[in-house]
MITORVO-460940 format. One record per residue (C-alpha): x, y, z; residue number from 1. Coordinates in nm, 4 decimals. Layout:
BEGIN
((X, Y, Z), NUM)
...
END
This chain:
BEGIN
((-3.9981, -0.1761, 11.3819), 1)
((-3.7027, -0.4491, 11.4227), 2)
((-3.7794, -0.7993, 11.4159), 3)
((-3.8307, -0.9704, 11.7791), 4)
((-3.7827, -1.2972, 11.9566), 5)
((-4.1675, -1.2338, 11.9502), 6)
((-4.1664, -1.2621, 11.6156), 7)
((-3.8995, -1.5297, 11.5479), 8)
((-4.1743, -1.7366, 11.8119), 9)
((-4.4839, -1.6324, 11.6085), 10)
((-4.3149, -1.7552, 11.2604), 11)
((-4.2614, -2.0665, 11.4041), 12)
((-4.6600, -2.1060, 11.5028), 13)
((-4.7335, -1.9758, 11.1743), 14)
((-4.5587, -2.2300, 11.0432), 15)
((-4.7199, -2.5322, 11.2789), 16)
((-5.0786, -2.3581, 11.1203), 17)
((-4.9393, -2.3624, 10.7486), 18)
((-4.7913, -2.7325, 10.8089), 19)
((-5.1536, -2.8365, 10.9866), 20)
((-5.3533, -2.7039, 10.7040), 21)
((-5.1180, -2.8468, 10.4131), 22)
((-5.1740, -3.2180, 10.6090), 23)
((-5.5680, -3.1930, 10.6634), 24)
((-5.6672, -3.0330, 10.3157), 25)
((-6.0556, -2.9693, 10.2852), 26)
((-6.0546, -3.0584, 10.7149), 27)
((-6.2424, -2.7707, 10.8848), 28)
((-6.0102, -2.6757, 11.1789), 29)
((-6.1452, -2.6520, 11.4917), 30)
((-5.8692, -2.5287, 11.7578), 31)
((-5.7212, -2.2363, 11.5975), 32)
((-5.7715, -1.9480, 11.8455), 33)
((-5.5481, -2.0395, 12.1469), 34)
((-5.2172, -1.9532, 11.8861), 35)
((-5.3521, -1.5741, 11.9677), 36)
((-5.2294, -1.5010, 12.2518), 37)
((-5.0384, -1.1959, 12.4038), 38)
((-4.6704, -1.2178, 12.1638), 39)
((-4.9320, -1.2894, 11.8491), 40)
((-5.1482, -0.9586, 11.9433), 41)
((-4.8188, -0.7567, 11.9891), 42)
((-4.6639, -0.8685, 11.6407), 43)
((-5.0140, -0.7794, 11.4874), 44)
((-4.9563, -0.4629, 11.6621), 45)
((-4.5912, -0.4257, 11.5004), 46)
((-4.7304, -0.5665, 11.1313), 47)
((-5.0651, -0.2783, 11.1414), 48)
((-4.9352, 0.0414, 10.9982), 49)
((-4.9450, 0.3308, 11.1869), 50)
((-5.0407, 0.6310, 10.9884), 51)
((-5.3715, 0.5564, 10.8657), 52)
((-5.6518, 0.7979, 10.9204), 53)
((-5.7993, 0.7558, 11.2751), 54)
((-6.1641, 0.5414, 11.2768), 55)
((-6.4747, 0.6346, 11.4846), 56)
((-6.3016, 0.7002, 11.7865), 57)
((-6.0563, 0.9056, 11.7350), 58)
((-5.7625, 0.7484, 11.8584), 59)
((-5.4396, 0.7714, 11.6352), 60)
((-5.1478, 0.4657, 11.6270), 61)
((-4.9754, 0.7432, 11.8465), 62)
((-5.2154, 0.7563, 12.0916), 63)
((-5.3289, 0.3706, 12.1361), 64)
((-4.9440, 0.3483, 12.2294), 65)
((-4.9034, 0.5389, 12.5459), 66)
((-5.0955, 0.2429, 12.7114), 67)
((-5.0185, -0.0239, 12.4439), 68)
((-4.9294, -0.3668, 12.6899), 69)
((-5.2403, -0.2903, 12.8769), 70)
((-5.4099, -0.1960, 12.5996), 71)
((-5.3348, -0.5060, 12.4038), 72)
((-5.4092, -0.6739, 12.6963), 73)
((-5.7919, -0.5920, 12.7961), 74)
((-5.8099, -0.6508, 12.3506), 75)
((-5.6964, -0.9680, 12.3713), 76)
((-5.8842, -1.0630, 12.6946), 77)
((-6.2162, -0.9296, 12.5367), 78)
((-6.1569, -1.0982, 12.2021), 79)
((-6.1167, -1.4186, 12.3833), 80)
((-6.4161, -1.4067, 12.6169), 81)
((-6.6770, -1.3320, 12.3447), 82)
((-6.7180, -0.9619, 12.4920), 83)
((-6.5412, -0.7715, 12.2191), 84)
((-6.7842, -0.5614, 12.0485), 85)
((-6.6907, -0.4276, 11.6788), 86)
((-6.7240, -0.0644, 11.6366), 87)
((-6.8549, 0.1125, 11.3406), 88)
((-6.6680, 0.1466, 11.0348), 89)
((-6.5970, 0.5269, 10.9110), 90)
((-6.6888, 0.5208, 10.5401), 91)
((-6.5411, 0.7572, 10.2733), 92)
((-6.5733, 0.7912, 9.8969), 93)
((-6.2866, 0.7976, 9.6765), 94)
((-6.3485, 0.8628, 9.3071), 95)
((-6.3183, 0.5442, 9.0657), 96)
((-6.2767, 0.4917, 8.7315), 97)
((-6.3892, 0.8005, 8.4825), 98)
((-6.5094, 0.9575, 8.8209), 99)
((-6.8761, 0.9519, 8.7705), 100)
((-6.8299, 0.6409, 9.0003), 101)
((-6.7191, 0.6434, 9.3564), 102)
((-6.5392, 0.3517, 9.5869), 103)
((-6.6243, 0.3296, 9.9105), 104)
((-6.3294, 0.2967, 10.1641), 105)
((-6.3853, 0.1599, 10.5332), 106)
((-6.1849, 0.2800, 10.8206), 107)
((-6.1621, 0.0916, 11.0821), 108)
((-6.0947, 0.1854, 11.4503), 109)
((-5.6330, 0.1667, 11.5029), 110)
((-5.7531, -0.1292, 11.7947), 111)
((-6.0140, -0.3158, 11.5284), 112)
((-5.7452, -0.2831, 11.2403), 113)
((-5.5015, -0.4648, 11.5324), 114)
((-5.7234, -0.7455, 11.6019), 115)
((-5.8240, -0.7623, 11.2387), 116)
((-5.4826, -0.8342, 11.1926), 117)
((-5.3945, -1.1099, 11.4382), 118)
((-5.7257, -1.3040, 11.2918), 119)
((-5.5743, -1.2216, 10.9511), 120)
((-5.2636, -1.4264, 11.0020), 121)
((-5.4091, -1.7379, 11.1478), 122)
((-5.6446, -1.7163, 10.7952), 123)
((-5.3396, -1.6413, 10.6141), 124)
((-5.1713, -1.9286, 10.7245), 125)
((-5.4718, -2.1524, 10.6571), 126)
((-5.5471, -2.0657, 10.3385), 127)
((-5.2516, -1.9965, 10.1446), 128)
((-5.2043, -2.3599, 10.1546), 129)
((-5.5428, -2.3806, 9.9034), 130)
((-5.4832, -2.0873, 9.6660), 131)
((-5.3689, -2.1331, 9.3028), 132)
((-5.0930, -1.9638, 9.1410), 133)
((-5.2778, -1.7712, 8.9290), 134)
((-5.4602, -1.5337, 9.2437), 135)
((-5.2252, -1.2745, 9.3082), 136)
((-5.4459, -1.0036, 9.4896), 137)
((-5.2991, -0.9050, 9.8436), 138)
((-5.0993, -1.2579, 9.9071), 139)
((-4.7790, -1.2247, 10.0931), 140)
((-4.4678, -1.2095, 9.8209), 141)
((-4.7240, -1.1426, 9.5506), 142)
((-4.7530, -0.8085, 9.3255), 143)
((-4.9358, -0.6481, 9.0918), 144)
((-4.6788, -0.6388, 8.8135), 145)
((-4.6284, -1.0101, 8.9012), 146)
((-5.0012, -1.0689, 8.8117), 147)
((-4.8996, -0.8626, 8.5018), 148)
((-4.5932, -1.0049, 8.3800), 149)
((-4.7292, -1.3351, 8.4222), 150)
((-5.0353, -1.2393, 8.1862), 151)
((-4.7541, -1.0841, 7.9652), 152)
((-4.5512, -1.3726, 7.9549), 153)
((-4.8734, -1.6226, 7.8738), 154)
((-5.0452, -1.4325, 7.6188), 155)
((-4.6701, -1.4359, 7.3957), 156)
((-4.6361, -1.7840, 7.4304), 157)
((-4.9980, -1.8582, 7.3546), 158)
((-4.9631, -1.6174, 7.0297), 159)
((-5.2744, -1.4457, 7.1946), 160)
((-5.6073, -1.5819, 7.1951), 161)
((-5.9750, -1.4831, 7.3169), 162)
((-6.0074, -1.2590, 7.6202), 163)
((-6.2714, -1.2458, 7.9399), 164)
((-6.2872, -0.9545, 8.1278), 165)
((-6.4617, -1.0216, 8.4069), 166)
((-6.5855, -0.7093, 8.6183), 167)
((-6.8402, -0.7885, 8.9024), 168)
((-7.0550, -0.4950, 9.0104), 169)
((-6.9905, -0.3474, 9.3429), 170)
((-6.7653, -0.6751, 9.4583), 171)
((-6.7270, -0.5737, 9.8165), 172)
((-7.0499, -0.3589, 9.8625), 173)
((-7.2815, -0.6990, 9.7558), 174)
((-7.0624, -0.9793, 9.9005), 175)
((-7.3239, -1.1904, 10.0909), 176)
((-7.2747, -1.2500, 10.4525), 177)
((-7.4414, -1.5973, 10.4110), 178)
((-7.2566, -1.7489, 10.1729), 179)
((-6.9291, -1.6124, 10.3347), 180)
((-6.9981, -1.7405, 10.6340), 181)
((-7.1039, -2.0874, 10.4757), 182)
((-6.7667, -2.1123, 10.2957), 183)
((-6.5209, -2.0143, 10.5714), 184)
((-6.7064, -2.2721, 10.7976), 185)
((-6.5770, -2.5393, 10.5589), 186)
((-6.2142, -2.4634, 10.6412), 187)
((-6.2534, -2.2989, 10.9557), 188)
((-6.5269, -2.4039, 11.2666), 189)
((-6.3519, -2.2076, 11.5509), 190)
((-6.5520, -2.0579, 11.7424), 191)
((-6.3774, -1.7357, 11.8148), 192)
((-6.2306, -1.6738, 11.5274), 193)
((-6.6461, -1.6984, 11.3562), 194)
((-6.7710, -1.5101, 11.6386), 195)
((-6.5371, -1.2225, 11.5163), 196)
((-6.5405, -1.2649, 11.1570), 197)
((-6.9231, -1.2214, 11.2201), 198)
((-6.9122, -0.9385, 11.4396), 199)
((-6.7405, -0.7334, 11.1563), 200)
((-6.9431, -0.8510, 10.8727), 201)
((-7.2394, -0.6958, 11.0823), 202)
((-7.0777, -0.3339, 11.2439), 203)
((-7.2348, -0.0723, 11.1515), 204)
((-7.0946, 0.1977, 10.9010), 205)
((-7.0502, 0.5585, 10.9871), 206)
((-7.0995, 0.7772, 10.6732), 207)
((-7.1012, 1.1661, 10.7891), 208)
((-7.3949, 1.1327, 11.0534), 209)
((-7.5844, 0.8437, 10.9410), 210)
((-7.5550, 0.4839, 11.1000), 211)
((-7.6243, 0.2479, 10.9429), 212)
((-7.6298, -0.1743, 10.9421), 213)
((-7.5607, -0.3070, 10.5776), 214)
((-7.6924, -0.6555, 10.5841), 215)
((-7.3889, -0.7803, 10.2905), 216)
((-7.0790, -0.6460, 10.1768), 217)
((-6.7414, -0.5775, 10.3109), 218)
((-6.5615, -0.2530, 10.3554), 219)
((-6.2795, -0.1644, 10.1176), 220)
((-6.0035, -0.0310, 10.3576), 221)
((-6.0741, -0.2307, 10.6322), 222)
((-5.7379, -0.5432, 10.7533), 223)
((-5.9269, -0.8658, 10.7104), 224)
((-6.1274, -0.7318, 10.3898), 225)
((-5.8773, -0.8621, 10.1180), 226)
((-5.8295, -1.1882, 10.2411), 227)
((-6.2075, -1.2537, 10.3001), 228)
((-6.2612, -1.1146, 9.9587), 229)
((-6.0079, -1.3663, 9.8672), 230)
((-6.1251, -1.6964, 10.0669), 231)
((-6.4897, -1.6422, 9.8536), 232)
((-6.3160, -1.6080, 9.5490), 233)
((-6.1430, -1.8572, 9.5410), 234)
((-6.4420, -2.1055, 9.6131), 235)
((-6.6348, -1.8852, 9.3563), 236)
((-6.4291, -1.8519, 9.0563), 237)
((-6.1150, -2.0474, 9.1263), 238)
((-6.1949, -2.3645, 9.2214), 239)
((-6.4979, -2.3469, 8.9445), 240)
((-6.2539, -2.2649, 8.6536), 241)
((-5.9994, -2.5204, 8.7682), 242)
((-6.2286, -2.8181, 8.8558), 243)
((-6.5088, -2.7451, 8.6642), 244)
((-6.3813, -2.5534, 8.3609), 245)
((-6.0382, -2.6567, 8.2420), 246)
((-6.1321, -3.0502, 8.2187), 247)
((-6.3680, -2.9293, 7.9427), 248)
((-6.1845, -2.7089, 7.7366), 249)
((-6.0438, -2.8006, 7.4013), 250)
((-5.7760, -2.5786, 7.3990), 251)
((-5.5120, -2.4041, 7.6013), 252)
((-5.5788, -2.1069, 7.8494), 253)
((-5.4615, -1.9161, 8.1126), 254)
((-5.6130, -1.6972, 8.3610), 255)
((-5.5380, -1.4044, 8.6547), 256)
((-5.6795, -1.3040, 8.9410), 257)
((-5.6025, -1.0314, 9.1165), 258)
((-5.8851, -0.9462, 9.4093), 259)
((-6.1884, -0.8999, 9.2109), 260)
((-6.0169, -0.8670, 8.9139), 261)
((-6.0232, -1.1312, 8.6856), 262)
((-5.9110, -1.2140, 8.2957), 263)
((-5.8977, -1.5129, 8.1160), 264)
((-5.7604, -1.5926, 7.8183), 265)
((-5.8689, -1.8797, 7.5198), 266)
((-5.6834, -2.0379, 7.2940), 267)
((-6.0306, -2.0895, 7.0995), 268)
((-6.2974, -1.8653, 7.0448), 269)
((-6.5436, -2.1310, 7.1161), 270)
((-6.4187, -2.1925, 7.4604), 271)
((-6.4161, -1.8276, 7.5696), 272)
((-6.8183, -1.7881, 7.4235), 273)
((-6.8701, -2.0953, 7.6094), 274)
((-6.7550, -2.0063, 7.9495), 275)
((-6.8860, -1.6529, 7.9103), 276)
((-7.2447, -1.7854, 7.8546), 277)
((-7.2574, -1.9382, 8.2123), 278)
((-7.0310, -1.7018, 8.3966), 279)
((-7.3288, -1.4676, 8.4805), 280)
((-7.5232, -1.8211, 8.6508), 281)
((-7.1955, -1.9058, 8.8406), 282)
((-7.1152, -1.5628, 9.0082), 283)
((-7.5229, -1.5235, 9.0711), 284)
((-7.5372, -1.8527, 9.2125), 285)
((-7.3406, -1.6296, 9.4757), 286)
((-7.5082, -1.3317, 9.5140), 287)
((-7.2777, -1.1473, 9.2794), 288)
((-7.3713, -0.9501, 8.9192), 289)
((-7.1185, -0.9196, 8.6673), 290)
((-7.0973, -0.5666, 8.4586), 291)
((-7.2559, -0.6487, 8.1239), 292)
((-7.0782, -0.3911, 7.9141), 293)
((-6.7356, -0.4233, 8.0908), 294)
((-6.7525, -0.8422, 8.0663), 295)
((-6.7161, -0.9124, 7.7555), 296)
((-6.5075, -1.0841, 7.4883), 297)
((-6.2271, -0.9575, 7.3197), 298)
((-6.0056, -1.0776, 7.0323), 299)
((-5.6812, -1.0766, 7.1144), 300)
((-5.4624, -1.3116, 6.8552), 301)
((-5.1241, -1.2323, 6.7743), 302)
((-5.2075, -0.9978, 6.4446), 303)
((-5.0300, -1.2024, 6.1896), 304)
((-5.1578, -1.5123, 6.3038), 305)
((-5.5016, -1.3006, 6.2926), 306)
((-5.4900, -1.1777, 5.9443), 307)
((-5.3392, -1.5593, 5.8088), 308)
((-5.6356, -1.6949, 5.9702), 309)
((-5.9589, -1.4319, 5.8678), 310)
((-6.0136, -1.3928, 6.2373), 311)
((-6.0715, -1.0519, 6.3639), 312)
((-5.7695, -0.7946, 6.4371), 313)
((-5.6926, -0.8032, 6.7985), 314)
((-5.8700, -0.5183, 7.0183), 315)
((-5.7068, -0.3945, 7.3717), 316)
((-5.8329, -0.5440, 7.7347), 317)
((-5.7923, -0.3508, 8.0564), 318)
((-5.5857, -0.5062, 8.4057), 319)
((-5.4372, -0.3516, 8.6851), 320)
((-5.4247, -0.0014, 8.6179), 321)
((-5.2904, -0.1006, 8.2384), 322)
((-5.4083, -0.1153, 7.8431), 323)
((-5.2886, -0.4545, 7.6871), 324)
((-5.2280, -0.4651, 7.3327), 325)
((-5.0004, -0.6243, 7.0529), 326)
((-4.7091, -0.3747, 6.9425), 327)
((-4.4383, -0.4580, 6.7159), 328)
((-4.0644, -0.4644, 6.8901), 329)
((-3.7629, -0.2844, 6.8050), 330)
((-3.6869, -0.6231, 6.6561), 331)
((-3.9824, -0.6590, 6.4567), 332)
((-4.1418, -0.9677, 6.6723), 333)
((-4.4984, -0.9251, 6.7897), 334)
((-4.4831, -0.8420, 7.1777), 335)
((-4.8065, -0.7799, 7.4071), 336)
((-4.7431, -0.4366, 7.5150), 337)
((-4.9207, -0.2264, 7.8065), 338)
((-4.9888, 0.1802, 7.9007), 339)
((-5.1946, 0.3070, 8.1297), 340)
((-5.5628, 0.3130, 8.1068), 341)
((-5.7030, 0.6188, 7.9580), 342)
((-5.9718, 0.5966, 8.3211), 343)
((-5.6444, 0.5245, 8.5139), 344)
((-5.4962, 0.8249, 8.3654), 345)
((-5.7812, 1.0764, 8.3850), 346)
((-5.8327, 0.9582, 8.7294), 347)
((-5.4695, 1.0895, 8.8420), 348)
((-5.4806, 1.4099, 8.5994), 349)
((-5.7954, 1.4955, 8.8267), 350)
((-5.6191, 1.4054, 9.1477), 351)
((-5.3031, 1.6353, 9.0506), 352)
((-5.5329, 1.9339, 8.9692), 353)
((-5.7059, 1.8800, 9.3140), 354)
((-5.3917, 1.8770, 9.5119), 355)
((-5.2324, 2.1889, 9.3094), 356)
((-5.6298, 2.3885, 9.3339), 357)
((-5.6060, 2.3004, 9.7273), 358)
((-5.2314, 2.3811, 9.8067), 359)
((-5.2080, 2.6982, 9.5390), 360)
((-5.1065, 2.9064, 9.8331), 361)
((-4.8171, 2.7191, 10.0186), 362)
((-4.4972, 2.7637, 9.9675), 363)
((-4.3469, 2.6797, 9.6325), 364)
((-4.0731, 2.4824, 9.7651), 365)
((-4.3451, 2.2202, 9.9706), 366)
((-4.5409, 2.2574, 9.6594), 367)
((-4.2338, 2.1132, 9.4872), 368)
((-4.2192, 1.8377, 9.7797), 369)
((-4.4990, 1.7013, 9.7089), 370)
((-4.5739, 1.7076, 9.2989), 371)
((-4.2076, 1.5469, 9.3223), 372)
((-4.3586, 1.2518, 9.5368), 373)
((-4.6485, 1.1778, 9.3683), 374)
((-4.4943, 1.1514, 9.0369), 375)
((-4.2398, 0.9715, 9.1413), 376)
((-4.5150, 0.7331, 9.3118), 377)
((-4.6761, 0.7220, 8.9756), 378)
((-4.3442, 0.6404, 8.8305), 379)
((-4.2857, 0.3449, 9.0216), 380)
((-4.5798, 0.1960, 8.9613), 381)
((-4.6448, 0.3203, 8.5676), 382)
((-4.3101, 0.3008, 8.4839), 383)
((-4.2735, -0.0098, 8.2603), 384)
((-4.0566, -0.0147, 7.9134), 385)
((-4.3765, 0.0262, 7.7259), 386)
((-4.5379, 0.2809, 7.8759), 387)
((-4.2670, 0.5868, 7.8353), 388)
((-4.4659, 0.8072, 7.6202), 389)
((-4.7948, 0.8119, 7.8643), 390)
((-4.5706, 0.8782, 8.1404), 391)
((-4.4201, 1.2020, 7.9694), 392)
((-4.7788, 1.3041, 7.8799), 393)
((-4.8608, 1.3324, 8.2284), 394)
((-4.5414, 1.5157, 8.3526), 395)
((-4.6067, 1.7203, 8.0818), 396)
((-4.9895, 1.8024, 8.1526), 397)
((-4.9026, 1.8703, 8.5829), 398)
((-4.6546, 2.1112, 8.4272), 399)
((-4.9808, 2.2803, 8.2966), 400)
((-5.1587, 2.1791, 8.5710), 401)
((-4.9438, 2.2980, 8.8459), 402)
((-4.8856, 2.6694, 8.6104), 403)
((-5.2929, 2.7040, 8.6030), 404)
((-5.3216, 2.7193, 8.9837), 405)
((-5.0321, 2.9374, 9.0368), 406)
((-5.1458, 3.1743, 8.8008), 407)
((-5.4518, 3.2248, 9.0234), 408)
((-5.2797, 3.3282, 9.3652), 409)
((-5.3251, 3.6251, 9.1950), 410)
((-5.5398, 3.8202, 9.0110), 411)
((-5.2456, 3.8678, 8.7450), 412)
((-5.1692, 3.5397, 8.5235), 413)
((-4.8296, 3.3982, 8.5487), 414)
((-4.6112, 3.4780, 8.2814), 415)
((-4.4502, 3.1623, 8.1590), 416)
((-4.1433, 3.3057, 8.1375), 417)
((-4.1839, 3.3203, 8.5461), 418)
((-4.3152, 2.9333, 8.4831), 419)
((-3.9637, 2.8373, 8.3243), 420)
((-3.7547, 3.0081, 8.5999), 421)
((-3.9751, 2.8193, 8.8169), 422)
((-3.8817, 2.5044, 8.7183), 423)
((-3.5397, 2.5577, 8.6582), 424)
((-3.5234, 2.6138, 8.9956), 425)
((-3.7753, 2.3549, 9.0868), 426)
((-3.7887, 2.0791, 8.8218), 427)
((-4.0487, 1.7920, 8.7994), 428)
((-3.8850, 1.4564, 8.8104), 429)
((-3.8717, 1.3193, 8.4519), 430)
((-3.9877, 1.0023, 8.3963), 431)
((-3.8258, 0.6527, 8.5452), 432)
((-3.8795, 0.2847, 8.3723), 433)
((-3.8213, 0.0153, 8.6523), 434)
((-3.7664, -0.3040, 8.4202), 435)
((-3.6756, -0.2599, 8.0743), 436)
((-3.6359, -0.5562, 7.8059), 437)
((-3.4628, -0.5787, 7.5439), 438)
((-3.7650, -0.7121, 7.2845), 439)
END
């Protein structure tokens, strides 16, 4: 949808909200709700994609449209008068990690994920004024591979050092309402805006039949999730490491945030033991348990500096989707490489093999569609200088993948002689890299 004098008006609001927060730092604001009114509910409307999976109720983007001024309308009027009531939250399970593990994903209601939305941008607007450089995790003109290149580009100039990988256990399943609730009020004493914030933190989820009223934790999936997850961060783990930590370092270190996700890196070992001792007290202070096998502490020195200095050789930490390690360049110099995580990798090997199982019987060419798609999704993401060889492994495996489940539309196997004419005719997309260097 085309930009609007709506939303030429609204950027200029945002803007008064970004300008009020940068001049009153640590001030709770008090009058932010009356900037929602009917132009910032219809550019919430135009910012709140449209083909998500329909919530509760049924009602698709499509749908919510035939009516959508007088729908926005009666929203905005019930938001305002306190007599909006938050509808349960349709919960799903997606599989994570090795997929023994599963993540829960929230769906929201098309008119909740609207309203989410316009409360979203007046936090937005607030808060991006407080966050550090270093959080990258759903921040307008941030990225993942920003996150990662900026890890990349730290660890080579530090030579390497000590990694933390910090994983907290079930982040948005055990987020506590209470402290929240305590930390937004800080920044933000609206009433309205609370009153809603509130109102979601306490709908009830919808998983199959079963109701039910989790008293903490925030549903992956749903608009205002991120940024909450993001506002309680930062007063958790940001603000801590830069106030509290840095000033009592002896050496140089650098850290990255992204969500939930968190890794710091030590120029001394002693710092990274020392901050890893009291990381489980600061995140329980909170409500919040860190993994103990997958926080730990890895050595990560450049090797040579390593080996000249008896320290141990550097092992491999885990960000984004990615395996970090040292590799040497085609020039010989010690660069920190990355490829994708072995889970990361399984994870989408077992995803392939579900789509090709489930869709065995369409039509080759759609079959074709689709594999094409996905790989070249996974290509645009994956497809770094480093990582060439894991990305031909896996067009390599859905070859085999995508032969296994044609070869049972039948009760005769598929010659592969048939394979090869198939994809002559119908060829998998080989393998892209988005941003080589020359290293």
């Amino acid at each position: 949808m085309n930009e609007t004098q709506g939303s030429t008006d609204i950027s200029t609001k945002l803007e008064r909200i970004a300008k009020l927060a940068k001049e009153k730092p640590g001030v709770a604001l008090t009058t932010l709700a009356h900037y929602i009114d009917a132009d910032w509910v219809r550019e919430a409307y135009r910012r709140t994609r449209k083909d998500g999976a329909t919530g509760v109720d049924g009602i698709s983007a499509e749908a919510y449209a035939e009516q959508l001024e007088g729908n926005l309308r009666l929203l905005l009027d019930r938001a305002k008068s306190g007599a909006y009531r938050a509808p349960p939250v349709r919960r799903v399970h997606i599989p994570k990690g090795d997929g023994v593990e599963t993540r829960p994903i929230g769906i929201p209601t098309f008119e909740d994920k609207v309203l989410q939305r316009a409360v979203a941008m007046v936090l937005e607007a607030v808060y991006e004024q407080s966050f550090y450089g270093f959080s990258y995790g759903f921040r307008p003109g941030r990225s993942a591979h920003q996150a990662l290149e900026n890890l990349r580009s730290a660890t080579a100039k530090m030579g390497g050092g000590w990694v933390v990988e910090v994983d907290i256990r079930k982040f948005f399943d055990t987020l506590d309402h209470r402290h929240l609730q305590a930390i937004l009020r800080r920044r933000v004493r609206d009433g309205v805006l609370l009153r809603l914030i509130g109102k979601w933190l306490n709908a009830g989820v919808l998983e199959g039949n079963e109701l039910s009223y989790p008293s903490e934790g925030t549903p992956q999936g749903g608009v205002i999730s991120p940024l909450l997850a993001n506002v309680f961060l930062h007063e958790v783990f940001d603000e801590w490491f830069v106030r509290a930590v840095v000033p009592r370092l002896h050496g140089r270190s650098t850290v990255v945030r992204y969500a939930d996700d968190i890794v710091m890196i030590f120029a001394r070992e002693q710092d990274a033991w020392r901050v890893l001792d009291v990381l489980p007290a600061r995140f329980g202070r909170y409500g919040l348990t860190l993994h103990p096998d997958k926080t730990r502490l890895v050595p990560f020195r450049r090797p040579d500096f390593a080996a000249q200095n008896g320290q141990p050789s550097p092992g491999t930490f885990d960000l984004l989707g990615f395996t970090h390690h040292w590799a040497l360049s085609r020039k010989k110099r010690w660069v920190v490489n990355k490829r994708t995580a072995k889970d990361r990798f399984s994870r989408t090997l077992r995803q392939f093999n579900e789509w090709c199982r489930e869709h065995r019987h369409d039509a080759l060419a759609a079959q074709h569609s689709t594999l094409e798609l996905k790989l070249n999704g996974h290509y645009a993401y994956f497809g770094v200088s480093s990582n060439s060889r894991p990305l031909a492994n896996l067009r390599h495996k859905v070859m085999w993948i995508w032969h296994k489940w044609l070869s049972r539309r039948s009760d005769q196997p598929l010659p592969w002689t048939a394979m090869h004419r198939i994809l002559k005719r119908y060829p998998l997309p080989a393998p892209r890299i988005k941003d080589p260097y020359v290293t």
